[in-house]
Backbone bond lengths (Angstrom), bond angles and torsions (degrees), N, CA, C in turn:
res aa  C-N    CA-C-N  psi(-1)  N-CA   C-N-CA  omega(-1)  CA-C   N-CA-C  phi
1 X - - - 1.450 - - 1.528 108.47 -
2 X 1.618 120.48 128.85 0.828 120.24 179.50 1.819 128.80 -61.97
3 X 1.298 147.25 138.54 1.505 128.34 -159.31 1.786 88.46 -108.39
4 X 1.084 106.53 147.15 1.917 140.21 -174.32 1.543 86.69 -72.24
5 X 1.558 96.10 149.36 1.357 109.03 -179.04 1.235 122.37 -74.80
6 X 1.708 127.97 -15.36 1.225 138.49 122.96 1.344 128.57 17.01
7 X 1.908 86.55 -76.47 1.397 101.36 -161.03 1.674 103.76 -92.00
8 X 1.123 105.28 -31.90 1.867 111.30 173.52 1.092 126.91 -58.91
9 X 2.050 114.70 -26.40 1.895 118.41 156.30 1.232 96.79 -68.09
10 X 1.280 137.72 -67.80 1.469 144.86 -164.74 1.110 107.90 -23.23
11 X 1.345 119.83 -69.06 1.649 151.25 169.96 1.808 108.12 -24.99
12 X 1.442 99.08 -71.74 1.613 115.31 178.96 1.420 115.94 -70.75
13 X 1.379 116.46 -29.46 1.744 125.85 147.81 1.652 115.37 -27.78
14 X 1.257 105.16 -56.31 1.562 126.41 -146.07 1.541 80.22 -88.65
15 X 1.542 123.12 -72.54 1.319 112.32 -178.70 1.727 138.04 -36.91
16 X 0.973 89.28 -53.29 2.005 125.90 172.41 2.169 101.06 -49.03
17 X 1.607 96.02 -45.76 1.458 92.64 -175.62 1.349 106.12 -80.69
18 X 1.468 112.87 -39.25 1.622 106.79 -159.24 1.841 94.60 -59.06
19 X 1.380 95.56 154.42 1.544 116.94 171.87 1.679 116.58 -81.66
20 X 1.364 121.44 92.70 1.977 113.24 -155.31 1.644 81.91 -164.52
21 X 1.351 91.86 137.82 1.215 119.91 160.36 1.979 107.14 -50.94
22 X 1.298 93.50 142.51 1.331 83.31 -164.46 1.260 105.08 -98.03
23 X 1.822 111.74 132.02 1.141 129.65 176.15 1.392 122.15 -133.86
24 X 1.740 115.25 178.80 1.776 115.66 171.47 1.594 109.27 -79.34
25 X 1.949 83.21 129.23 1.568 99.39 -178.65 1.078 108.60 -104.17
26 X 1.549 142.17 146.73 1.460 135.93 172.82 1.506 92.49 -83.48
27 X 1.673 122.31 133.68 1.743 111.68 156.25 1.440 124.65 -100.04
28 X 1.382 100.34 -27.84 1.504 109.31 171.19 1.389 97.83 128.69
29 X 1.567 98.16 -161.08 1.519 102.10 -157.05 1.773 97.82 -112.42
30 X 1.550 92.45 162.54 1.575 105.19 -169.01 1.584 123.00 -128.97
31 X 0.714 166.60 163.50 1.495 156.83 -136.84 1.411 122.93 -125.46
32 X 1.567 93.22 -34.59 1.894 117.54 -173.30 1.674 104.80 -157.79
33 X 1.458 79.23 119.41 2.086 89.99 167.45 1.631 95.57 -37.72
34 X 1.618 133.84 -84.89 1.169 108.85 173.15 1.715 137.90 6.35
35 X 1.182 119.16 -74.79 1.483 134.35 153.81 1.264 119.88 -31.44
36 X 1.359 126.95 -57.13 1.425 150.62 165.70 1.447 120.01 -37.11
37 X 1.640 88.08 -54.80 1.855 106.78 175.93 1.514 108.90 -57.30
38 X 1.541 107.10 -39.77 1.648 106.97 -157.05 1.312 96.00 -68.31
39 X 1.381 104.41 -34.10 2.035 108.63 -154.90 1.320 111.71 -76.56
40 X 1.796 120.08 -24.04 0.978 114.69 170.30 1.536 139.76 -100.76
41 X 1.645 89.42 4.96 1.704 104.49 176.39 1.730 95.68 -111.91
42 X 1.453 117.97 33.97 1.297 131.95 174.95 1.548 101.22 -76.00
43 X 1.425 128.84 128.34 1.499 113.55 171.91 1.591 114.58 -67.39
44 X 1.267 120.12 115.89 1.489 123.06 42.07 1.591 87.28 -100.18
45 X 1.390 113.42 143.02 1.416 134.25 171.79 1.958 111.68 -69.90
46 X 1.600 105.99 126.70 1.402 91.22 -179.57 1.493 103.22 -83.01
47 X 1.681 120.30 171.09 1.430 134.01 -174.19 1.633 101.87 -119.84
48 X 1.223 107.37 -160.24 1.161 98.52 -141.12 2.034 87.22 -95.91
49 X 1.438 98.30 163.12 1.771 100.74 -167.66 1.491 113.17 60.74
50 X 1.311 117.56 12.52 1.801 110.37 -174.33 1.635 98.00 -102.70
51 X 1.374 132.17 18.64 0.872 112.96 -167.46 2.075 111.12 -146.18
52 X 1.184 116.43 118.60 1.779 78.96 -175.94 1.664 95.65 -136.24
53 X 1.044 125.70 149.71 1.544 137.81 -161.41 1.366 107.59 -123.79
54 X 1.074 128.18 135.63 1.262 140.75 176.80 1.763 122.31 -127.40
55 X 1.315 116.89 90.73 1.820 133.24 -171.94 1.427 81.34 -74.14
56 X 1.527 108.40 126.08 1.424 140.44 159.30 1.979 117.53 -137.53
57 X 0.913 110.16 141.67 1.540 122.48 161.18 2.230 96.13 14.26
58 X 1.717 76.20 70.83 1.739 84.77 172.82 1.462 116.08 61.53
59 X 1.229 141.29 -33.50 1.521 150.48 -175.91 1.784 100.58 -94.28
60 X 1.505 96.76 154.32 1.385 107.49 174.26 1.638 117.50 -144.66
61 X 1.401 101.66 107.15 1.655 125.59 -168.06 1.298 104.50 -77.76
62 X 1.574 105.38 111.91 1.871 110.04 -175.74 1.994 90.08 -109.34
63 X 1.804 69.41 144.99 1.937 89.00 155.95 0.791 127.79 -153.00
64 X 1.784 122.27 142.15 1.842 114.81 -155.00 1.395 95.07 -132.92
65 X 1.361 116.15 158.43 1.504 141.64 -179.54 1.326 106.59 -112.56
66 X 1.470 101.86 97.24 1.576 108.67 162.52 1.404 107.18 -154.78
């Protein structure tokens, strides 16, 4: 099931605050590149290679490096 854009700042909130060496996070899956766009130009904004997407069975599984 795809997670609401809600929950996908929330998500990158939680990551962004925790104190961690920065590594690849799985966030889950998303419904529409649209969606995708928002979550990853979410502040903190990803750069370039911080981000890699994977289109499967209608859903699209993002993961970011921070």
């Amino acid at each position: 099931m795809a997670i609401s854009a809600a929950e996908a700042e929330a998500r990158k909130a939680a990551i962004a605050d925790a104190e961690q060496e920065r590594s690849w996070h799985a966030v889950g899956t998303f419904a529409t590149l649209e969606d995708v766009a928002v979550f990853v130009n979410a502040p903190p904004a990803q750069g370039p290679g911080e981000v890699v997407l994977c289109c499967h069975d209608g859903v699209i599984e993002v993961m970011i490096y921070m």
